[in-house]
N, C-alpha and C positions, 0 to 999 in steps of 0.2 A: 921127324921121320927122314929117312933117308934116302937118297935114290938108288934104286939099285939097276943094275948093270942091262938087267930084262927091261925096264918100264926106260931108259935111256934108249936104248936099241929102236925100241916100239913108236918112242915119240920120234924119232928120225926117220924112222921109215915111214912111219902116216904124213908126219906133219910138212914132208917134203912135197907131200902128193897135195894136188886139190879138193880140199873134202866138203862137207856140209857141215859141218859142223865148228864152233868157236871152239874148242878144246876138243886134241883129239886122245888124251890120255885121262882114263877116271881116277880118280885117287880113292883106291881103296877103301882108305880110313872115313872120307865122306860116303861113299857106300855105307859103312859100318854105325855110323850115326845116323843115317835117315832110316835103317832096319829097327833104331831101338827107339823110333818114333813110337807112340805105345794111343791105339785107340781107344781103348782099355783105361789108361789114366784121364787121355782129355774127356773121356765122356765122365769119368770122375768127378771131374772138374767144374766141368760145366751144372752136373746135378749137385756139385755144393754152394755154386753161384747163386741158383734157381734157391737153395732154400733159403737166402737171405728174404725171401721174397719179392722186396723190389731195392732197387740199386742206384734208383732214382737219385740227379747228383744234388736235390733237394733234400731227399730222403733224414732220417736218423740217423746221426752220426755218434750219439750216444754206447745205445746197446748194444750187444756183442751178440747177438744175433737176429738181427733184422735191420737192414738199409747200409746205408753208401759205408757207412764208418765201417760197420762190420766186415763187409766185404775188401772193404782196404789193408785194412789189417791180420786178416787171412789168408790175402793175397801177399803181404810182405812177409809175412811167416811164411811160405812155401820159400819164397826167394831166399829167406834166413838157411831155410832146411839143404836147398843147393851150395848156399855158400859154403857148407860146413865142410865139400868134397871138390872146392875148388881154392885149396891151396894159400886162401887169404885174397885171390883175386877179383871174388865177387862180393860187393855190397851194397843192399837193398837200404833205401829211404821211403818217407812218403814225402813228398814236395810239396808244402802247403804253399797257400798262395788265396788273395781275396779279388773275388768278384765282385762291383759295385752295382745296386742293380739299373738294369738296364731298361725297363719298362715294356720289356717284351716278354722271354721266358727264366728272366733272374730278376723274381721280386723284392728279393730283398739282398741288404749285399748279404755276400756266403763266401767262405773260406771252404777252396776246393783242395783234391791231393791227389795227385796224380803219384802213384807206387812204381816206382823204378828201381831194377838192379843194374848196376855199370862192373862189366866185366873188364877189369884193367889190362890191358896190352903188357907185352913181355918186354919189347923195342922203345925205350924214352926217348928217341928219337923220329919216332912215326906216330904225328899225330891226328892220322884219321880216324872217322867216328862213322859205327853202322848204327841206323837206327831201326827198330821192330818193334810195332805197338800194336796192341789191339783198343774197344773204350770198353771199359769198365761200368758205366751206367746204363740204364736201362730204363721204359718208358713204358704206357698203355697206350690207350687211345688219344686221353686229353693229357697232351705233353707237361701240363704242370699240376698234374694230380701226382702228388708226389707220397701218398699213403697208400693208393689203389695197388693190390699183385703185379708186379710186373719183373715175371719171369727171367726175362730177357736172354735166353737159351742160346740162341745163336744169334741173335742181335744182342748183343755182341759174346757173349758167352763163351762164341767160338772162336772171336779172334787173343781174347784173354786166356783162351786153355793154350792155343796156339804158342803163343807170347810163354808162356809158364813151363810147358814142353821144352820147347825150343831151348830157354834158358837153362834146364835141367841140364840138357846132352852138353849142348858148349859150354857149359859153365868146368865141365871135365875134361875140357881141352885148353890150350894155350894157343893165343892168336898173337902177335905183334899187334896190334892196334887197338884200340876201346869198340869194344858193342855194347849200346846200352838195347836196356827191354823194360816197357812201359806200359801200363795200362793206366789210359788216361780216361779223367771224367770230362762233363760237361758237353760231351760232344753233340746229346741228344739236347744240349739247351744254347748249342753256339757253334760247337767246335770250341769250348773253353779252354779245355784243358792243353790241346793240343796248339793251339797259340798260343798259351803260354811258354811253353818250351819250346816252340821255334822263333817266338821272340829272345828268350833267353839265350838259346844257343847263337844265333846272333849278334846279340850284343856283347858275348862273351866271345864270340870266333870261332866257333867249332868249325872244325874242319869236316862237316858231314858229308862224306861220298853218298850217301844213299840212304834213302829213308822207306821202309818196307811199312804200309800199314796194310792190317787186315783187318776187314770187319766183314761179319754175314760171310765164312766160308762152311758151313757146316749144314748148307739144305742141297739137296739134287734136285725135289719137285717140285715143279711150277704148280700153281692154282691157276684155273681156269681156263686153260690149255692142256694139264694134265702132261709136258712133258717133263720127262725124267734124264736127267743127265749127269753122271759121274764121274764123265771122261774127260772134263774141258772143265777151263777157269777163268776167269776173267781177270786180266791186267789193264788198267786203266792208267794212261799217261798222256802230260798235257804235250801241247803241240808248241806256240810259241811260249818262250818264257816267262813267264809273270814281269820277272824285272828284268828285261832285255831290255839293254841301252840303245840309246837311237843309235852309236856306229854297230852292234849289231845284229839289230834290226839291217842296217844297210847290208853287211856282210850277206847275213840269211836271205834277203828279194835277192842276193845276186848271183848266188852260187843254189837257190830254190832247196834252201834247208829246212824246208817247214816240216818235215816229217823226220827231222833230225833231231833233236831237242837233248837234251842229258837225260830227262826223264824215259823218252821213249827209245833211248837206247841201254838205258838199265831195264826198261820192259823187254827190248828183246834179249839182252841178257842172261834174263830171267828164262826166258823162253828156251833161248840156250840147254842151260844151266838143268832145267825139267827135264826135257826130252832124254838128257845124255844120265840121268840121275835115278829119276821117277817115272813105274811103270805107269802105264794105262792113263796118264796124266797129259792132256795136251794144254796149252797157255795160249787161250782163245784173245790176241792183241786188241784192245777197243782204245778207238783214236780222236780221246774226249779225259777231258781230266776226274771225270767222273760221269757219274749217268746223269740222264737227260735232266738240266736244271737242278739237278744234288750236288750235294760236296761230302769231302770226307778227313778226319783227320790227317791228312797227306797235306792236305790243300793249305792249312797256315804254313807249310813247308817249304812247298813250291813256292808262296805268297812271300818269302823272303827271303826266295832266291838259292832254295836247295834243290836236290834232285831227289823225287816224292815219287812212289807211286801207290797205288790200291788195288790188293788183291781182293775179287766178291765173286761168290759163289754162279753159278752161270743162271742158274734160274731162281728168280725169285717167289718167296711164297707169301703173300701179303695178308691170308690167312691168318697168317704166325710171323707178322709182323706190324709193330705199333698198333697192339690190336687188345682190346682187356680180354681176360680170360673167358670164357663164356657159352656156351652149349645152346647154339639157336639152330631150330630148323634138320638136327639132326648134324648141324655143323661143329665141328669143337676150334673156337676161336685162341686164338693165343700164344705166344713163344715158349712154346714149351720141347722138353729133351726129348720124348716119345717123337718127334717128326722131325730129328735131323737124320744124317746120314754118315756116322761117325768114321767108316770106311773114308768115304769121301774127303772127310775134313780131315784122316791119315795122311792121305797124299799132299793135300793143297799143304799141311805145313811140311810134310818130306819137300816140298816145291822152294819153302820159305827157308828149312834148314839149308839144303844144299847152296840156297843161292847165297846165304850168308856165309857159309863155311867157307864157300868159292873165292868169294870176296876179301874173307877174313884173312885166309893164306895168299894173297895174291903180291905181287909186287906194285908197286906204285905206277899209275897211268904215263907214257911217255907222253911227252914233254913239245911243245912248239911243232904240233903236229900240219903239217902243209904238203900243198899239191903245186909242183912247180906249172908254172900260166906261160914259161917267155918265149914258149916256139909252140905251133900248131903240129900235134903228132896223133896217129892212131894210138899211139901208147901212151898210159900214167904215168908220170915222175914223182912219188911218193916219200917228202922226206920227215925226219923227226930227231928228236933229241932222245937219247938215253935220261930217264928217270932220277932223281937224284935217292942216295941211299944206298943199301944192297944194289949190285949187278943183278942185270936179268937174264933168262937164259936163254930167250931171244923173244920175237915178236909174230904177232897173226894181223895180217893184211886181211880185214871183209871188203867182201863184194858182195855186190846185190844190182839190179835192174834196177831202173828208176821207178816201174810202176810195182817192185815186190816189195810184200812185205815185210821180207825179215830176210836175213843174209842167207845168200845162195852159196857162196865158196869163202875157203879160206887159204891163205897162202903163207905159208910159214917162212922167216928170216931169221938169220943174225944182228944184217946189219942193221943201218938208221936210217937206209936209202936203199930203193927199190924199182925199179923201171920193170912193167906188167900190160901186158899185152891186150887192155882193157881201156876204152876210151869213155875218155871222161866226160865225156857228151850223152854216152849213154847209161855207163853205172854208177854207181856211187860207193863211196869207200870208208873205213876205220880203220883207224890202228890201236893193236891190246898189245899189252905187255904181257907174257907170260913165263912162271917158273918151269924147275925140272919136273915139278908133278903135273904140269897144266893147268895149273891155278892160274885165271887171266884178269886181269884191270880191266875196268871199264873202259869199253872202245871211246876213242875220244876222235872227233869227225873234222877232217884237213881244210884248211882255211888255207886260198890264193897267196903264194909266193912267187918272189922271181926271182 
């Protein structure tokens, strides 16, 4: 796509001003991909999931229509069915791989498959990696009953329709970089699947900027509270590092970056990225790497040393989840598709396409990003390096208060070096790279210079 004369004009006259927002120019075309989000297909999806019956990562792998195999292989057949209108760029595998059992919830060893499609970058010279996963298995009550119904609708049902969606629209567009899309098992018997691949990716080097997992985004109503909520989502990002090294660790007590993280600044990112994107959709920040005492496929991510986060639905229905199916008391127990809310689960993945698509056109984060320390001023001296690769078409300086949550202003440059009438005592700062459409890098957060 091209820039035209209008959308240059536009971003000069906002992005000179102070605004609220990390990008102040929409890029059409991502408009036009989060419209053909279709609810309509993931509830599809999600009701072909369900009639494997259960998806358990013990389950059958035989049959072809009942358990984990079945469902594996229907799910790379969809990816097969994209690839056919993306130009040779997309191609689905199933990752097999052996689990040795562990005397807990893998009795016996099992050869697991996480279904992934890798959509190839256009640029062989930019080798970064997006990641987007939903888990593929599914559960009852007693986690190793692996014959009993188990639905699995929106646990996780919703984050695989998501995943399948998502890959559908970009798989029709060209990105410079790799995005893979994953639905992985084991997650209800370890997080299996999902260590496996971030071990892998690891030992092989990926270059992963960001790792998007969703699970549980397809309920609004709580049980036993009875509230209802459509409008709000939850991003969950960790606070210190997983593998933050002791110098910085040092760095982070000294310049008080605990609420800085890579992850929790691709959560507000993300937050960004909604608002400016997605109606009626706000991205409710939770500043925990998961919910209380849980973990999610994100978390082998974070666990080595990537930037991970999890999107989850805002209220949970426990109802209708990890629950066998079952009609007690006038109650109907179980993960089932009659109690999501597929509006809902429209948005939260329009939340996940846009924020990938963003990302996916973006230019490369700059580079030795620092906050000059050698003289005491009311003002910040903000310097950085130009990105290697393509030229950028300049940069967004965020600001924020120390006690908010998410970036209050943005300051638009050319240069590498910036002096801002903002003391650094009391805000806190990033710097994004951004092109002519306002596709922006992940803010990357200034480390003491002199």
């Amino acid at each position: 796509m091209k820039i035209t004369s209008f959308w240059l004009a536009t971003f000069f006259l906002f992005t000179s001003q102070i605004s609220h927002t990390q990008s102040t120019v929409s890029d059409p075309e991502i408009k036009k991909m989060v419209a053909e989000v279709s609810a309509t297909n993931m509830e599809n999806t999600v009701r072909k999931l369900v009639s494997f019956g259960t998806r358990h990562t013990l389950s059958d792998t035989k049959s072809n229509s009942r358990g984990i195999g079945a469902a594996q292989r229907w799910v790379k057949s969809e990816f097969d069915k994209y690839a056919k209108n993306s130009n040779g760029r997309l191609t689905a595998e199933i990752d097999y791989f052996t689990i040795k059992a562990d005397g807990r919830r893998i009795a016996v060893d099992s050869q697991l498959g996480n279904v992934m499609a890798t959509l190839k970058g256009t640029d062989p010279t930019d080798n970064r990696v997006l990641i987007i996963s939903g888990h593929l298995d599914s559960r009852a009550t007693d986690v190793m009953n692996a014959t009993i119904d188990a639905p699995g609708a929106n646990d996780d049902g919703s984050g695989v329709a998501a995943v399948l969606e998502i890959s559908r629209i970009m798989s029709q567009r060209e990105f410079p970089f790799t995005i893979i899309f994953v639905t992985v098992v084991g997650e209800e018997q370890g997080l299996y699947g999902a260590k496996h691949l971030a071990e892998k990716a690891k030992a092989e080097n990926w270059n992963i900027i960001a790792m998007l997992n969703n699970d549980m985004i397809g309920n609004s109503l709580s049980n036993g509270t009875g509230l209802r909520d459509n409008v709000n989502v939850r991003v969950f990002s960790e606070a210190i590092p997983y593998l933050e090294t002791e110098a910085e660790a040092k760095v982070r007590k000294s310049i008080n970056r605990e609420n800085d993280s890579p992850s929790r600044l691709l959560a507000r990112y993300i937050k960004t990225t909604t608002s400016q994107y997605i109606d009626q959709l706000n991205i409710n920040l939770v500043y925990r790497n998961d919910r209380f005492l849980r973990g999610g496929d994100h978390t082998p991510f974070s666990q080595n040393g990537f930037t991970a986060i999890r999107f989850c639905e805002m209220n949970e229905n426990y109802d209708h989840q990890h629950q066998d199916v079952r009609l007690d008391k006038g109650t109907q127990f179980g993960d089932l598709p009659e109690f999501m809310d597929f509006e809902y689960m429209r948005k939260v993945t329009g939340a996940n396409l846009a924020t990938l698509s963003n990302l996916g056109w973006s230019p490369k984060a700059p580079k030795n990003v620092g906050i000059k320390i050698s003289e005491l001023t009311n003002f910040s001296d903000l310097v950085w390096s130009a990105p290697e690769g393509k030229p950028v078409f300049g940069y967004q300086v965020l600001i924020r208060e120390t006690a908010a949550s998410h970036w209050e202003k943005t300051i638009f440059v050319k240069d590498t070096t910036v002096t801002i009438p903002y003391s650094k005592d009391n805000y806190l700062f990033a710097i994004q790279s951004v092109n002519e459409l306002g596709h922006a890098s992940l803010p990357v957060f200034p480390v003491p210079v002199k």
